[in-house]
N, CA, C and O atoms as a GROMACS GRO file, in nm:
protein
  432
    1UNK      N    1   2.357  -0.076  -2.071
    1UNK     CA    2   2.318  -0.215  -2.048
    1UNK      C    3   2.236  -0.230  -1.920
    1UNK      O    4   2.137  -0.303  -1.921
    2UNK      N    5   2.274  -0.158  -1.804
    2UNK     CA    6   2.209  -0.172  -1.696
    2UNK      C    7   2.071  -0.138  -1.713
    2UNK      O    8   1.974  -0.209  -1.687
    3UNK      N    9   2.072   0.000  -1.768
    3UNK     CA   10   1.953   0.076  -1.783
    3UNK      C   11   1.870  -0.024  -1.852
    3UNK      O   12   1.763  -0.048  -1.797
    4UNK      N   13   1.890  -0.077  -1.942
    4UNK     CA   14   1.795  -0.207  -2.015
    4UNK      C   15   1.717  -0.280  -1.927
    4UNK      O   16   1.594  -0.292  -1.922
    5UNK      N   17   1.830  -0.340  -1.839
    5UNK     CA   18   1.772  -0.414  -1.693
    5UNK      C   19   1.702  -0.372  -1.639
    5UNK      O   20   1.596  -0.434  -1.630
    6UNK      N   21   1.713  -0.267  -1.582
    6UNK     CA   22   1.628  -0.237  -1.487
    6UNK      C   23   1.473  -0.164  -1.528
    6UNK      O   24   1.368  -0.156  -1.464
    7UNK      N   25   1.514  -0.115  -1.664
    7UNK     CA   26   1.363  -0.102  -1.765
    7UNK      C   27   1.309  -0.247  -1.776
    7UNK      O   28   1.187  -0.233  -1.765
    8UNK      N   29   1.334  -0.365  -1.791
    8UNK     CA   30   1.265  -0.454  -1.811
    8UNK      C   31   1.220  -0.470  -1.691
    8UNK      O   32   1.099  -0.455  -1.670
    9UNK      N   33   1.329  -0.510  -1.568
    9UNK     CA   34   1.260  -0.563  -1.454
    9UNK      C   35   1.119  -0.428  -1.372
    9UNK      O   36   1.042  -0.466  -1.284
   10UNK      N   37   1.118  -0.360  -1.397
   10UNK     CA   38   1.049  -0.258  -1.365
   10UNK      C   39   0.897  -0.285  -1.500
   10UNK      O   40   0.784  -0.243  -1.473
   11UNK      N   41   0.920  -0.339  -1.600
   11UNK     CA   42   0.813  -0.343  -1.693
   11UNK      C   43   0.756  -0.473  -1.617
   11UNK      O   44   0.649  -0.458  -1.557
   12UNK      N   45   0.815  -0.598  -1.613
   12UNK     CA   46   0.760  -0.713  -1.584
   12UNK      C   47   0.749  -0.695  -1.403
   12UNK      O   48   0.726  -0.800  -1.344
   13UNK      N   49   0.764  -0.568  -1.314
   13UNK     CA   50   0.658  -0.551  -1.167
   13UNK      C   51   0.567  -0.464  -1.223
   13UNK      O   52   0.459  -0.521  -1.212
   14UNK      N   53   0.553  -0.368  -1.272
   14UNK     CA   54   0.423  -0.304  -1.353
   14UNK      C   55   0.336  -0.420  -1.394
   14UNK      O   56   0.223  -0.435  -1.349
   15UNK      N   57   0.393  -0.500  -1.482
   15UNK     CA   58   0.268  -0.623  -1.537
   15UNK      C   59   0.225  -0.670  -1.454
   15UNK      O   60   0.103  -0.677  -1.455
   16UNK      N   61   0.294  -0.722  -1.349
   16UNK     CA   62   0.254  -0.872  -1.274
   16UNK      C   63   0.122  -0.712  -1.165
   16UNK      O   64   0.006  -0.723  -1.127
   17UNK      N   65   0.180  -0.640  -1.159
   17UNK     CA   66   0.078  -0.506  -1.047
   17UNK      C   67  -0.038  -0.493  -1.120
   17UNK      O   68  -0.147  -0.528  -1.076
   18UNK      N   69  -0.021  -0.448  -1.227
   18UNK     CA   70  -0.159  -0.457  -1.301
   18UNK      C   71  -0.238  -0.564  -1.325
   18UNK      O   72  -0.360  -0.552  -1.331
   19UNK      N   73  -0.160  -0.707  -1.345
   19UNK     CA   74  -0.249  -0.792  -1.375
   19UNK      C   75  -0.343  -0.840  -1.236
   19UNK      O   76  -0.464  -0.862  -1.227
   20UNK      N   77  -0.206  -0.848  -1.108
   20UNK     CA   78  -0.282  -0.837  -0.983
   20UNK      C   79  -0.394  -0.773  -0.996
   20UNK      O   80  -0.481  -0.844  -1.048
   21UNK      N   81  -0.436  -0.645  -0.964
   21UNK     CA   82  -0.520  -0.553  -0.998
   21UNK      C   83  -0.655  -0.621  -1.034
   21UNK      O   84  -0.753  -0.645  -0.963
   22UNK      N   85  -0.625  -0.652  -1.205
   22UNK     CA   86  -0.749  -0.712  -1.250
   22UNK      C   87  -0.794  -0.848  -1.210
   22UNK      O   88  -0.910  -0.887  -1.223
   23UNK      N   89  -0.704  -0.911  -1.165
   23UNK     CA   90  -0.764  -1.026  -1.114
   23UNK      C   91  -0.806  -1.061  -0.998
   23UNK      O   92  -0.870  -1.162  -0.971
   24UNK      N   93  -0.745  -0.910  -0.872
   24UNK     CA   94  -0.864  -0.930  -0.779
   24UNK      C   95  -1.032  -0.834  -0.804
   24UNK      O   96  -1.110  -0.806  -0.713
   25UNK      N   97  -1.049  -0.802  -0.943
   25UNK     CA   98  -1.133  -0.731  -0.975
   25UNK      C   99  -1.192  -0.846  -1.041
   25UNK      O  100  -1.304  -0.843  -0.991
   26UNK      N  101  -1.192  -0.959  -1.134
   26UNK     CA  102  -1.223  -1.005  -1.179
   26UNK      C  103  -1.256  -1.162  -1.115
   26UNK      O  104  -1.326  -1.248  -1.166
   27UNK      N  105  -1.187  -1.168  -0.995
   27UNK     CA  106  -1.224  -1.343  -0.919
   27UNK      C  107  -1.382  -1.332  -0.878
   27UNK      O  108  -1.431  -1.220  -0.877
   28UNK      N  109  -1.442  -1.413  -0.854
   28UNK     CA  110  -1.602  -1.475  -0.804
   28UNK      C  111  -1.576  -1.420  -0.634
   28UNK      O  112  -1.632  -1.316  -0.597
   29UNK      N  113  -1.506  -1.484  -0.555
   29UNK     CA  114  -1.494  -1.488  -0.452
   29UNK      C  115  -1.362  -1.449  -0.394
   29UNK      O  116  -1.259  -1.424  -0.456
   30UNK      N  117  -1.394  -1.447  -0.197
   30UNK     CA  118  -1.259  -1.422  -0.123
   30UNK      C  119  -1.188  -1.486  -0.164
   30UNK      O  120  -1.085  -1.424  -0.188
   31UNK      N  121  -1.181  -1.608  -0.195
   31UNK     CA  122  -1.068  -1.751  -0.195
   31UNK      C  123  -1.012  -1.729  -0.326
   31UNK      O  124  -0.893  -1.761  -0.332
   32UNK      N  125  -1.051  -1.695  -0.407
   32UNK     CA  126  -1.004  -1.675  -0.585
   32UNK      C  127  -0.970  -1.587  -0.574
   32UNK      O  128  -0.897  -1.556  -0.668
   33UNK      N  129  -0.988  -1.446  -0.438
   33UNK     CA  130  -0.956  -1.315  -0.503
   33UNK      C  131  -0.812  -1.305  -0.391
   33UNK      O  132  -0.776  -1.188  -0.378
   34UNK      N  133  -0.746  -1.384  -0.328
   34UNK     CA  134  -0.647  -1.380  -0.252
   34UNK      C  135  -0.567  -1.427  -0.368
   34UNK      O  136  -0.547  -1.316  -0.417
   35UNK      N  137  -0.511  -1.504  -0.445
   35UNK     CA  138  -0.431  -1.523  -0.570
   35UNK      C  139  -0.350  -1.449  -0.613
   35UNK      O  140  -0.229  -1.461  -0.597
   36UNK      N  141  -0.426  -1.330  -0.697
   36UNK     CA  142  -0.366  -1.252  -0.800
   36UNK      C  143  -0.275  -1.128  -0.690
   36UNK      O  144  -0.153  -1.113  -0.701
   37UNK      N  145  -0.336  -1.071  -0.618
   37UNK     CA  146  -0.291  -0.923  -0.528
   37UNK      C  147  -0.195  -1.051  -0.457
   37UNK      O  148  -0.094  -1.031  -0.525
   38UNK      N  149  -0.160  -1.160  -0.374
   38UNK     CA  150  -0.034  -1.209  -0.321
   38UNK      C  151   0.068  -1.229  -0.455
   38UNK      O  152   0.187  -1.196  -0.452
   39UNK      N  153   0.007  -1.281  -0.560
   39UNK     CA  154   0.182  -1.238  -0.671
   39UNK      C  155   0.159  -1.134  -0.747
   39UNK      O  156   0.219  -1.146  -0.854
   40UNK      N  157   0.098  -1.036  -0.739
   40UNK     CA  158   0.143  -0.942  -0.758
   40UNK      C  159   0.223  -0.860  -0.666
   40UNK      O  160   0.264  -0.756  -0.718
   41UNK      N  161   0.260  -0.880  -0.533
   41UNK     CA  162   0.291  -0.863  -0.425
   41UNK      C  163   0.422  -0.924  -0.448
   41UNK      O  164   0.514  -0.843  -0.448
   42UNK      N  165   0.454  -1.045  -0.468
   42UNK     CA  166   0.527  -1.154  -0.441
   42UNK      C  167   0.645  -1.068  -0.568
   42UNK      O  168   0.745  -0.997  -0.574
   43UNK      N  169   0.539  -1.141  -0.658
   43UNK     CA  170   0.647  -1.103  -0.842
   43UNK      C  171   0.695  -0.971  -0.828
   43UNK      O  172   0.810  -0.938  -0.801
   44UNK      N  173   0.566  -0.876  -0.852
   44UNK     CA  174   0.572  -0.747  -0.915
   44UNK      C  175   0.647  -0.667  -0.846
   44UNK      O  176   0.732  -0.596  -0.900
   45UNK      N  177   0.615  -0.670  -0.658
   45UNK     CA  178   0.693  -0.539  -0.577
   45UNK      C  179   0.867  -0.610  -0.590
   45UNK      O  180   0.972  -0.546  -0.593
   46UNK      N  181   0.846  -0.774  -0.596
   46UNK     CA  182   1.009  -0.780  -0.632
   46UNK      C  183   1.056  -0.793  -0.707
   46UNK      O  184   1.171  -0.839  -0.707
   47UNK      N  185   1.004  -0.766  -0.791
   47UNK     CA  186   1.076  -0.689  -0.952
   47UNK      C  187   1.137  -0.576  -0.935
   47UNK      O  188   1.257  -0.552  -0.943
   48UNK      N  189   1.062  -0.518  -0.916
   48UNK     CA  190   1.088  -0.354  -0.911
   48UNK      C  191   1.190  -0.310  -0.815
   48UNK      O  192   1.297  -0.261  -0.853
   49UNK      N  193   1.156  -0.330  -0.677
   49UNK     CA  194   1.309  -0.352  -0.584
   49UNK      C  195   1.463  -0.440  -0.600
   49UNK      O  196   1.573  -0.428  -0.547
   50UNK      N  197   1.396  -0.542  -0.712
   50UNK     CA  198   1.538  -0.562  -0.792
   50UNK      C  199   1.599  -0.499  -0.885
   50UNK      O  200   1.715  -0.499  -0.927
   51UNK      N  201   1.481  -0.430  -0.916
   51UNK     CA  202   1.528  -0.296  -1.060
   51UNK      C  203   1.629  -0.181  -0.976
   51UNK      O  204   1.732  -0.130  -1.019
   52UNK      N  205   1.562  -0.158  -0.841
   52UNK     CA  206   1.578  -0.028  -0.771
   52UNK      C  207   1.760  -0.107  -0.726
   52UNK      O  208   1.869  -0.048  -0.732
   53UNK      N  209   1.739  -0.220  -0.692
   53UNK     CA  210   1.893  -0.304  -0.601
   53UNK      C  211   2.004  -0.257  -0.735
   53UNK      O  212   2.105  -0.190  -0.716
   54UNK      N  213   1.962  -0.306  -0.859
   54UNK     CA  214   2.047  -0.329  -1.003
   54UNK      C  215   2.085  -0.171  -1.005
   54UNK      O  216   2.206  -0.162  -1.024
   55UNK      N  217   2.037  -0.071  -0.995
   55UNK     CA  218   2.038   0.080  -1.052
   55UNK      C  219   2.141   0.106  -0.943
   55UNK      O  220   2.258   0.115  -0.979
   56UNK      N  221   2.105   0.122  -0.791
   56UNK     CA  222   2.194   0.172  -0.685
   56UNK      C  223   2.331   0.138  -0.703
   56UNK      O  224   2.426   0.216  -0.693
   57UNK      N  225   2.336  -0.028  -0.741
   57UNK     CA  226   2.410  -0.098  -0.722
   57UNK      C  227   2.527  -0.021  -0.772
   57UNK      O  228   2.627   0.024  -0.718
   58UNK      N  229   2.464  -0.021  -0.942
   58UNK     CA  230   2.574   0.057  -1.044
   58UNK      C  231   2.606   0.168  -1.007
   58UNK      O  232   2.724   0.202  -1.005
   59UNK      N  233   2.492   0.261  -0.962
   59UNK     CA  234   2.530   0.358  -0.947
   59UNK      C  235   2.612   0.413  -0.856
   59UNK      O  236   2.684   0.509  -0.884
   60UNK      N  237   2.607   0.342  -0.709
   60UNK     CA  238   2.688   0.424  -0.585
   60UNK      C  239   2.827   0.286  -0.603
   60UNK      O  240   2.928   0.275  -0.533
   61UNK      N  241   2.789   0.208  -0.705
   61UNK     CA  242   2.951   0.130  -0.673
   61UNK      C  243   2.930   0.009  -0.544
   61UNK      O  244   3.019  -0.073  -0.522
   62UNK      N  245   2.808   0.012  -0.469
   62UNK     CA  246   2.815  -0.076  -0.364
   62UNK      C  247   2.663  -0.124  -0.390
   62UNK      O  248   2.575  -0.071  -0.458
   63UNK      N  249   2.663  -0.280  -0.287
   63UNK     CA  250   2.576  -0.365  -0.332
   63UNK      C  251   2.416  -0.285  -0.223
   63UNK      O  252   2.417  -0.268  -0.101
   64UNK      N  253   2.334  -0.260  -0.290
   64UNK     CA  254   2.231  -0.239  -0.193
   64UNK      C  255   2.136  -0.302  -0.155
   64UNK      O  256   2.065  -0.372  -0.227
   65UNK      N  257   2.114  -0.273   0.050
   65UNK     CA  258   2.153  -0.390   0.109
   65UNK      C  259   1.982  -0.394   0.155
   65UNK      O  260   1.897  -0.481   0.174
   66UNK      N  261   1.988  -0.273   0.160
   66UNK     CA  262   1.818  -0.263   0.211
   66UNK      C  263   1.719  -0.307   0.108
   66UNK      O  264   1.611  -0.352   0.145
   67UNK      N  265   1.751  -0.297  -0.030
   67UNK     CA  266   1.640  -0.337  -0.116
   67UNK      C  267   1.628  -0.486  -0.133
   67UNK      O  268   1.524  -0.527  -0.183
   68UNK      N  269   1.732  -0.582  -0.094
   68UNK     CA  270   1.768  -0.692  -0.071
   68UNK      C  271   1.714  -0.736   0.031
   68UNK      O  272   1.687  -0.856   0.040
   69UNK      N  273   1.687  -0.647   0.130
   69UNK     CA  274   1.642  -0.738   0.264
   69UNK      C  275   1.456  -0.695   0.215
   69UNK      O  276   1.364  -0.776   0.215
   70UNK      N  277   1.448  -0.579   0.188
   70UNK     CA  278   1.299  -0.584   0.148
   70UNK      C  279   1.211  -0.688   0.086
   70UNK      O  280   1.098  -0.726   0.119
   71UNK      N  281   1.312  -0.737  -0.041
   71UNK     CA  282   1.298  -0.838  -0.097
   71UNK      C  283   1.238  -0.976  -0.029
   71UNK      O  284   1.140  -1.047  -0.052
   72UNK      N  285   1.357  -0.980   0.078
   72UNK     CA  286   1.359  -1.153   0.126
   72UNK      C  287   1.221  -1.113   0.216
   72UNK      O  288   1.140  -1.205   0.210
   73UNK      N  289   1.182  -1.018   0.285
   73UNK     CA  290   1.084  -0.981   0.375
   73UNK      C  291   0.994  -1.018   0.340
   73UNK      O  292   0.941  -1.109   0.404
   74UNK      N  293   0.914  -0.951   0.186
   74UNK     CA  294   0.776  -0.986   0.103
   74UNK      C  295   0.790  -1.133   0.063
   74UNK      O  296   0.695  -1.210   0.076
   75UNK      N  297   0.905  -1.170   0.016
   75UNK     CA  298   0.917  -1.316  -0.017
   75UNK      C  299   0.844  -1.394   0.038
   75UNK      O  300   0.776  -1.478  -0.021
   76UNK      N  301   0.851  -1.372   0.195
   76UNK     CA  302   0.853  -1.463   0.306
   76UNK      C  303   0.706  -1.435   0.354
   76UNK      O  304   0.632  -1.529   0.381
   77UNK      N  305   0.662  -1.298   0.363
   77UNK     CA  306   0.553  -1.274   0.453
   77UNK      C  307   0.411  -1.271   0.400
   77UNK      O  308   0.305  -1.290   0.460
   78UNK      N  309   0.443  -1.232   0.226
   78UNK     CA  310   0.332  -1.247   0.122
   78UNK      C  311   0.247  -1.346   0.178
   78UNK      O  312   0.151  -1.335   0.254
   79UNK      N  313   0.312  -1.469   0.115
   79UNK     CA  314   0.265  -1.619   0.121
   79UNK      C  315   0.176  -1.654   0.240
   79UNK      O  316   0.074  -1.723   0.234
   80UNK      N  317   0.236  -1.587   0.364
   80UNK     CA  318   0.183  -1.655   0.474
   80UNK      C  319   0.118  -1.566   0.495
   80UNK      O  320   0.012  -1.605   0.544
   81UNK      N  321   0.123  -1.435   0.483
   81UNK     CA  322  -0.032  -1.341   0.536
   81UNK      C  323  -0.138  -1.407   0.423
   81UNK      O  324  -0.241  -1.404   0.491
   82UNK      N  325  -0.165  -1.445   0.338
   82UNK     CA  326  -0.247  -1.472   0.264
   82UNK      C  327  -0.283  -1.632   0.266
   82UNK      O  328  -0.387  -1.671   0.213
   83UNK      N  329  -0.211  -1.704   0.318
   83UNK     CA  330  -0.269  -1.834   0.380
   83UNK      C  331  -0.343  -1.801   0.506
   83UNK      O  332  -0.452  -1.850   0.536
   84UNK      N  333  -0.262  -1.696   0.592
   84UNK     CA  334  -0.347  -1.685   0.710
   84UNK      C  335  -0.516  -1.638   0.720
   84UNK      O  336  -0.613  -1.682   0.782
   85UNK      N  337  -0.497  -1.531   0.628
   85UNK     CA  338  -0.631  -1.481   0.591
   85UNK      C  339  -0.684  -1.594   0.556
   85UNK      O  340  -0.737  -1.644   0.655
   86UNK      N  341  -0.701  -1.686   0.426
   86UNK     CA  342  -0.781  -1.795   0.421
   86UNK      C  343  -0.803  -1.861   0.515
   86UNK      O  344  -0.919  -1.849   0.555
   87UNK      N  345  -0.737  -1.932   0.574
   87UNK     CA  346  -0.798  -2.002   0.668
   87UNK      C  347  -0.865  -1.923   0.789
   87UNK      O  348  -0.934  -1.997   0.859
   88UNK      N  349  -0.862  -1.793   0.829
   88UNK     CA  350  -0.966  -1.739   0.898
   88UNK      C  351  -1.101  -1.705   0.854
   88UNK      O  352  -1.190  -1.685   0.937
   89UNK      N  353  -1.125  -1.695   0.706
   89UNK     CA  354  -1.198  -1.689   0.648
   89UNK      C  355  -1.257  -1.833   0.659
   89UNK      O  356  -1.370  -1.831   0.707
   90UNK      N  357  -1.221  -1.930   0.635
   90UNK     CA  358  -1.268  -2.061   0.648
   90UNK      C  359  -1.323  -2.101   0.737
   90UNK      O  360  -1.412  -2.186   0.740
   91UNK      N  361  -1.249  -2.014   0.865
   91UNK     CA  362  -1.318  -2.063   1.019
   91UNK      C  363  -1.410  -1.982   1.036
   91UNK      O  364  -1.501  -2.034   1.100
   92UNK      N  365  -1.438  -1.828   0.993
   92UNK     CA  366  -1.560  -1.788   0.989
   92UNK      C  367  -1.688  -1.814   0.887
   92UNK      O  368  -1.780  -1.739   0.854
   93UNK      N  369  -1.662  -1.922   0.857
   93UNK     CA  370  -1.780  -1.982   0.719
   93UNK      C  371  -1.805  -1.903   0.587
   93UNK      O  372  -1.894  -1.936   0.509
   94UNK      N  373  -1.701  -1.773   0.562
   94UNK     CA  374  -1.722  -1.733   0.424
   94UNK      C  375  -1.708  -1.822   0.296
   94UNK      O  376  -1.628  -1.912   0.268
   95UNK      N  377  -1.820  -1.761   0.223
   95UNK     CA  378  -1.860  -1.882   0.146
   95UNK      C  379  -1.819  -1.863   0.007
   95UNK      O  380  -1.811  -1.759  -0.059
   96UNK      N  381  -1.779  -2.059  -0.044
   96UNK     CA  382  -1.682  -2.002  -0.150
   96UNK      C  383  -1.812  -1.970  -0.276
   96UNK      O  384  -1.934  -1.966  -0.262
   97UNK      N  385  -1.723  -1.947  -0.400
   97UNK     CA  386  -1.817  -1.955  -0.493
   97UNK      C  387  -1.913  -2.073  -0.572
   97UNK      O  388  -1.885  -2.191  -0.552
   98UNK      N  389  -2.016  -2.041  -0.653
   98UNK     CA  390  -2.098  -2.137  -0.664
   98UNK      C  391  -2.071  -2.242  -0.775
   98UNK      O  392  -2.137  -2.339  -0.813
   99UNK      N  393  -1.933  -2.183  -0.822
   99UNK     CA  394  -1.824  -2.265  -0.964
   99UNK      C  395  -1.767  -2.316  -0.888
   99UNK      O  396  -1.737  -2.426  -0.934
  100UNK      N  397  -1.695  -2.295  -0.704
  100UNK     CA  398  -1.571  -2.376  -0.683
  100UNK      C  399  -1.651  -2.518  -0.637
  100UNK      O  400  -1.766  -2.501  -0.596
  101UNK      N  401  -1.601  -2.652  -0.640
  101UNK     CA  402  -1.568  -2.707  -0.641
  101UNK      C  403  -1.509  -2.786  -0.475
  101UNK      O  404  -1.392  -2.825  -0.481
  102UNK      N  405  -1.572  -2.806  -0.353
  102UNK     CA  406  -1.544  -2.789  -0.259
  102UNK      C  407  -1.585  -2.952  -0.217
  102UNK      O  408  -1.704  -2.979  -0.232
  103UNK      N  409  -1.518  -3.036  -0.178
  103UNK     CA  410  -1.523  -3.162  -0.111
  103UNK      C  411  -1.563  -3.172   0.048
  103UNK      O  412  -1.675  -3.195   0.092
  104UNK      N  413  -1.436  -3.148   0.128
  104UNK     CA  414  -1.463  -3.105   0.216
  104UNK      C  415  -1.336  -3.087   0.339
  104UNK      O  416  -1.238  -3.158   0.362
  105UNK      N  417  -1.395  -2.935   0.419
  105UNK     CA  418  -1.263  -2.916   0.463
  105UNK      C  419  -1.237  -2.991   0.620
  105UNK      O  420  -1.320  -3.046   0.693
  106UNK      N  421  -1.104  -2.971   0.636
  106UNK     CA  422  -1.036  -3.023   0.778
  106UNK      C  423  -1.106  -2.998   0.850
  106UNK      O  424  -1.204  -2.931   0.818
  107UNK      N  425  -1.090  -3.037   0.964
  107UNK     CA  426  -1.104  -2.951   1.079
  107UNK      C  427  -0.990  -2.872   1.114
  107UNK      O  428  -0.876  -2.915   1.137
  108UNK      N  429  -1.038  -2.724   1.119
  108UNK     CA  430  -0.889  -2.660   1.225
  108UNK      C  431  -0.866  -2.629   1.316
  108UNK      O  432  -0.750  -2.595   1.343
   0.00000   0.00000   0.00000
C-alpha cells in the first residue's frame, strides 16, 4: 500500500518537473517564464520529498524529520525568491512581452 503512495507521489513531482521544464521553455518572456520552474519547485520537489518522508517513515518505524523540514523550507522560499526576482527585473526595465497586457506599474 505504501509503495503505491509513494509511486504516485513521486509520478505527480516528475509531472509537475517536467511540465516546469516545458513551460519555462515555452513562455514569451522573463515574467511568464518565472511561473512554471517556481511550481515545479513548489509542487514537484514536494512531492517527491513527501514520497521520500512516506517510504522512511514506514520503513525505519519513525517519522522523518528532515524531509519535512525540507519541505516547509521550499514552501516558503520558492514563492518569495521568485517574487523577488520579478520585481528586480521590473526595476531594471526588462521588458515584458508584446502579448502581455501591461497598464501600469507602481512605483517601487
Amino acid at each position: 500500500m505504501t509503495d503505491g503512495i509513494v509511486a504516485v507521489l513521486v509520478l505527480i513531482g516528475s509531472a509537475f518537473a517536467f511540465l516546469g521544464a516545458l513551460g519555462l521553455v515555452r513562455m514569451p518572456d522573463f515574467y511568464t517564464r518565472m511561473h512554471p520552474p517556481t511550481k515545479a519547485t513548489t509542487l514537484g520537489t514536494i512531492s517527491i520529498l513527501l514520497a521520500s518522508a512516506v517510504h522512511f517513515t514506514v520503513k525505519e518505524g519513525r517519522l522523518s524529520l528532515q524531509e519535512l523540514l525540507v519541505t516547509a523550507f521550499l514552501f516558503l522560499t520558492a514563492p518569495i525568491g521568485a517574487h523577488l526576482l520579478s520585481k528586480a527585473a521590473i526595476k531594471l526595465g526588462v521588458p515584458f512581452a508584446a502579448s502581455t497586457q501591461v497598464e501600469r506599474l507602481p512605483d517601487t
